[in-house]
C-alpha positions, 0 to 999 in steps of 0.5 A: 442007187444014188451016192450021197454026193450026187444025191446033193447035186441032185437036191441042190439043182431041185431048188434051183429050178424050184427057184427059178420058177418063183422068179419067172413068176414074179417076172410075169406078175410085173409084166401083167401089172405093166402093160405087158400081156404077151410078156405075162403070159410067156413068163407064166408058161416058163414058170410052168416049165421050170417047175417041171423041170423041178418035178422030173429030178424029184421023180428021178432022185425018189426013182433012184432010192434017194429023197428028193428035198425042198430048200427054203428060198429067197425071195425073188426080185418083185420090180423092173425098170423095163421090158429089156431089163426083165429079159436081160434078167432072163438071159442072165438067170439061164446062164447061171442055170446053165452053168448050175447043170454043168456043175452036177453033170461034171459031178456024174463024170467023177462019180461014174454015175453014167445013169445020171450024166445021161439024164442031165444030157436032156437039160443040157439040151434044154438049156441050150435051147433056153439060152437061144431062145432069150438071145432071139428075144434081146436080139429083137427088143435091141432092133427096136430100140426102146420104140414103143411100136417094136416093143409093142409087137415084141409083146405081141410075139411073146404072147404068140410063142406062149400059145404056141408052148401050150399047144406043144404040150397039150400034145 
């Protein structure tokens, strides 16, 4: 049974990632419309991803004996100046995640809810790799400098790592 605190949490963390698959959605959708295929398709398979993430903690609050609750959302950042500014937006977003699921796994300690903390272990694990992930990415896109061949072949790659994700889950 989840106390009232960490069913919140739980709650609060379910828009989060609700959200956050709105805004990756909104990041493809510019992507597609500017050129970016491989991009587009890369940020649609973290959409996908993100309302899992969303899903798996409604399983798990309505496994509990809580209710999962949908929130209203704001709407997400529809324009970008550029491809780096779409990933640093990425980076920034899963860093705020990241320290959004640090916030309800601190919460578990206080509460003794050790079910919970162990089930948080799983997206702290995932938002380490999320974070790297991105990081790689910024890294690539810096080598190559704003050259449209560099980002071309950026492109390229992300389209190749979308593919890659949906094999991996079909599996």
């Amino acid at each position: 049974m989840l106390t009232e605190k960490i069913e919140n949490a739980l709650n609060h963390q379910i828009g989060v990632e609700e959200h956050s698959s709105r805004i990756y959605l909104a990041m493809a959708i510019w992507c597609e419309t500017h050129g970016y295929p491989g991009a587009a398709n890369f940020l649609y398979a973290q959409s996908d991803e993100e309302r899992m993430h969303m899903l798996k903690l409604v399983h798990y609050v309505n496994d509990r004996g809580g209710v999962a609750r949908l929130g209203s959302l704001e709407a997400p950042v529809l324009s970008y100046g550029s491809l780096l500014e779409v990933f640093q937006a990425v980076l920034k977003h899963e860093q705020y995640v990241s320290s959004e699921i640090n916030k309800v796994y601190g919460l578990t300690l206080e509460e003794r809810d050790y079910t919970t903390g162990q089930f948080m272990q799983w997206y702290i694990a995932e938002q380490i790799e999320e974070e790297s992930t991105m990081r790689g990415i910024l890294d690539k896109m810096e080598l190559a400098g704003g050259e449209r061949g560099g980002i071309f072949h950026i492109d390229k790659e992300l389209d190749a790592m979308a593919a890659a994700s949906g094999a991996a889950e079909a599996e």
